[in-house]
C-alpha positions in Angstrom: -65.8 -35.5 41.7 -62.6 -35.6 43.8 -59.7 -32.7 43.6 -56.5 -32.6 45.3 -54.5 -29.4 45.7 -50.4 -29.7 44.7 -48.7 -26.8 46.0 -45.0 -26.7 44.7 -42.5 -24.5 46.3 -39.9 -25.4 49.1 -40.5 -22.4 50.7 -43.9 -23.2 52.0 -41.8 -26.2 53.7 -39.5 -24.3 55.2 -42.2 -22.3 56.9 -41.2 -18.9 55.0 -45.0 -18.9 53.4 -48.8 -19.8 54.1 -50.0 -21.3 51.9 -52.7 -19.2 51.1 -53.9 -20.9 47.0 -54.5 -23.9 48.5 -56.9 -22.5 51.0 -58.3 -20.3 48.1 -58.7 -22.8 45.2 -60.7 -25.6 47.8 -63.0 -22.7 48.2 -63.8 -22.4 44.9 -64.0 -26.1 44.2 -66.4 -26.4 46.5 -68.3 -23.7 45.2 -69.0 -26.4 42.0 -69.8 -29.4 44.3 -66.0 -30.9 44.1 -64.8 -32.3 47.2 -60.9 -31.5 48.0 -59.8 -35.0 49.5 -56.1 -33.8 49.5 -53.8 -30.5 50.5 -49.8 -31.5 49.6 -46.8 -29.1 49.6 -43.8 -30.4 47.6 -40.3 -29.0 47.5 -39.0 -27.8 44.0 -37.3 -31.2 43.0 -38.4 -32.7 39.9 -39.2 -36.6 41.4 -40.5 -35.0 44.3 -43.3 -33.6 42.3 -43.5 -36.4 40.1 -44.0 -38.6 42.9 -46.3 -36.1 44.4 -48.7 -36.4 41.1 -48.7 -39.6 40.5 -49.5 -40.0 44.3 -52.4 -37.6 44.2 -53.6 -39.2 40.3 -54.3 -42.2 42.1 -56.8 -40.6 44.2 -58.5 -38.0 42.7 -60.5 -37.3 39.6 -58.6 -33.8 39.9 -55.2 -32.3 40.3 -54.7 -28.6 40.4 -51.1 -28.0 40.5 -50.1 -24.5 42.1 -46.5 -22.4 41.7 -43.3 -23.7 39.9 -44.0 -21.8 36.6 -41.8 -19.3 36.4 -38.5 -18.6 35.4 -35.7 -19.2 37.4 -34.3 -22.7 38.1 -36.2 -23.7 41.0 -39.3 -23.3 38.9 -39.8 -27.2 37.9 -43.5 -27.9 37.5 -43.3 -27.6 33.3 -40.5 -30.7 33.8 -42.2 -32.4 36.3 -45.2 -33.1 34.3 -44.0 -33.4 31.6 -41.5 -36.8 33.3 -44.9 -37.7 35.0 -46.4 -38.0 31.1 -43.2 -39.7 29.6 -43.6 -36.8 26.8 -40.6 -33.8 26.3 -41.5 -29.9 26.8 -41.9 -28.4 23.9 -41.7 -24.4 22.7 -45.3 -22.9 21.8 -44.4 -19.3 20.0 -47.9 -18.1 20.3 -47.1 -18.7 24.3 -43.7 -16.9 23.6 -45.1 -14.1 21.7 -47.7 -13.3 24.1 -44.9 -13.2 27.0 -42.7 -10.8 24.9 -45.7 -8.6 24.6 -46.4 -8.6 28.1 -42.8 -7.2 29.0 -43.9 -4.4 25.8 -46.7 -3.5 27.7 -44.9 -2.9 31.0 -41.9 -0.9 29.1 -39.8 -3.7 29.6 -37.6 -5.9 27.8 -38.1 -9.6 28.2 -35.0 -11.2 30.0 -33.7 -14.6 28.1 -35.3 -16.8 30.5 -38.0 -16.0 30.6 -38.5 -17.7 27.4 -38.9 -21.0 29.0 -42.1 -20.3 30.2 -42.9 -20.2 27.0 -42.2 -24.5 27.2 -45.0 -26.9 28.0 -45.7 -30.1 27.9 -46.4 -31.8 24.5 -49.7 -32.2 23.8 -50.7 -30.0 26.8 -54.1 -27.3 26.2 -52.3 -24.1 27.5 -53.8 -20.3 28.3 -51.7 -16.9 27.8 -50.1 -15.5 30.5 -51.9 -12.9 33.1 -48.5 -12.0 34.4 -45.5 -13.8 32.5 -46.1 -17.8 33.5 -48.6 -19.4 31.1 -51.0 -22.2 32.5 -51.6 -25.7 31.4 -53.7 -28.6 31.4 -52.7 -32.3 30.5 -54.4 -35.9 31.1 -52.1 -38.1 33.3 -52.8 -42.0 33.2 -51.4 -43.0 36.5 -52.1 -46.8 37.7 -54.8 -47.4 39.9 -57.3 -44.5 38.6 -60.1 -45.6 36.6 -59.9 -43.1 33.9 -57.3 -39.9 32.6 -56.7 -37.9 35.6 -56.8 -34.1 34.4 -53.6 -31.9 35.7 -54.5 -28.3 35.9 -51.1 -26.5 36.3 -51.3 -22.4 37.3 -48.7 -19.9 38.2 -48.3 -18.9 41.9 -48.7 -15.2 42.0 -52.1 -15.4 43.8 -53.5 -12.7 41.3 -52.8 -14.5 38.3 -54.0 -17.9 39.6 -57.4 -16.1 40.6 -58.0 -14.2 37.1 -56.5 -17.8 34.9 -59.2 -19.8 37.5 -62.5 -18.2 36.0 -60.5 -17.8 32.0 -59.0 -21.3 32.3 -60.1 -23.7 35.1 -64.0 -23.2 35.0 -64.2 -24.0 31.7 -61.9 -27.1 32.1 -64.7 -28.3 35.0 -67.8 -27.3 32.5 -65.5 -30.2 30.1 -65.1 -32.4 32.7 -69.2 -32.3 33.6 -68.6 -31.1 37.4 -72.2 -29.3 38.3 -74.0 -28.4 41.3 -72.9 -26.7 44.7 -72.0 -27.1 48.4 -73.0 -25.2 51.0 -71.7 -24.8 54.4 -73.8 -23.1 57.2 -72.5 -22.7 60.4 -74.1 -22.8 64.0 -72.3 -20.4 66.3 -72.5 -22.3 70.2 -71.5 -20.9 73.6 -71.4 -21.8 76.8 -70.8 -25.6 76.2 -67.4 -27.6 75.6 -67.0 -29.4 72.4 -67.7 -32.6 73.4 -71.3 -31.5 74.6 -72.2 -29.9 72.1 -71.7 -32.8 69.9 -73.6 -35.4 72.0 -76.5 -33.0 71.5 -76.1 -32.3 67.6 -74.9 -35.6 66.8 -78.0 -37.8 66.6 -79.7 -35.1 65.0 -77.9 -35.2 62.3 -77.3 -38.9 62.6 -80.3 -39.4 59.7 -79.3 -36.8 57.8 -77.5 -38.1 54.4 -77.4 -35.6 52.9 -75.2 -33.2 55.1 -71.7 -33.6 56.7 -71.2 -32.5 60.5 -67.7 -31.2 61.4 -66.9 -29.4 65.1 -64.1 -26.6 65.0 -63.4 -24.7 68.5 -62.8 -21.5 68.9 -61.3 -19.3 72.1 -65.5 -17.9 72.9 -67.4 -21.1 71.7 -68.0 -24.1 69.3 -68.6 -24.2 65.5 -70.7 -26.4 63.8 -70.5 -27.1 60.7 -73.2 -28.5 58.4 -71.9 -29.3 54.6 -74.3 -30.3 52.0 -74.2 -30.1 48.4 -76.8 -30.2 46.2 -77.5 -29.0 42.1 -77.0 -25.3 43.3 -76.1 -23.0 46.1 -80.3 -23.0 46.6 -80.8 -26.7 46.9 -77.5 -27.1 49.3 -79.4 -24.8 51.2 -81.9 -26.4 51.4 -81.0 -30.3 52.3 -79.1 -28.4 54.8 -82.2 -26.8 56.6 -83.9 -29.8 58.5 -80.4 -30.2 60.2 
């Protein structure tokens, strides 16, 4: 399976913020075997990210959509999908109810608007709130992909994204029949530039089908990288070894 990573928040365009989930949730994806194909930062505009999703759609079997859930008015991902679906938001009071209690359990009321992260797309499977921004997932039918394109949407607060991954998203890949692993070991060289290292460690892996070769230098030597994925962590492992 193929993912792409949509990160939505002008600020990580304006250079203000790393964007750290993105690095995060391709980690964890390729934990299960999926292969990231795409990393894209939108600004909060509503046909930005539109045109961002359908984009992505297009090329990936996966979207996992990060930030623009919360409650102010440059949080526009609820909107966005929903224009990308052709559907309205609508209000879910369980979603609403569980957000009112989460301000009861901090000793705090719940502000007015924060009641429109209680909206989601119609038709969209949703998961209560960790902090106060609920996630969703939809099916987008874009042209161009071969089947329903599933849209995970999660807040941006790094802590709730991480606790909603293994409550929400996992089971959303179990659905979705992603299984095995991918492994990456990595060869620590020194003493040699990049480009001779990899005449050496090129034709070695030259046969190898099974594993991907990437080259990353670093200020005290080279890194190779040997990526191979297999039906778990112990069989990645393992088509990795002859390499």
């Amino acid at each position: 399976m193929n993912a792409a990573v949509l990160s939505v928040g002008s600020e990580l365009l304006l250079g203000d913020l790393t964007d750290s989930n993105a690095t995060w949730i391709s980690a964890r994806l390729r934990e299960r075997g999926v292969r990231v194909v795409h990393h894209l930062a939108v600004a909060d505009d509503v046909d930005a990210i539109v045109g961002s999703l359908r984009w992505l759609a297009a090329r990936a079997d996966l979207v996992v959509v990060g930030g623009g859930l919360g409650p102010t008015s440059d949080d526009l991902t609820r909107e966005a999908v929903a224009a990308a679906l052709g559907v309205d938001l609508e209000l879910r009071e369980d979603l609403e109810e569980a957000i009112v209690a989460r301000f009861a359990a901090l000793g705090r009321p719940m502000a007015p608007r924060n009641r429109r992260q209680a909206f989601v797309p119609q038709g969209a499977r949703t998961a209560p709130p960790v902090g106060t921004a609920p996630a969703f997932a939809v099916d987008l039918t874009v042209e161009g992909a071969q089947r329903p394109v599933r849209v995970i949407a999660l807040p941006g607060v790094p802590w709730e994204l991480h606790e909603l991954w293994s409550t929400f998203v996992v089971p959303q890949l179990d659905e979705l029949g992603v299984t095995g692993a991918t492994v990456t070991r990595i060869v620590h060289v020194a003493g040699r530039g990049e480009s001779d290292v990899a005449s050496v460690v090129e034709p070695l892996v030259a046969d190898e089908a099974d594993v991907t070769l990437a080259f990353l230098a670093k200020q005290h030597g080279i890194q190779v990288r040997l990526t191979a994925t297999g039906r778990d962590p112990d069989d990645a492992t393992a088509r990795a070894q002859p390499a």
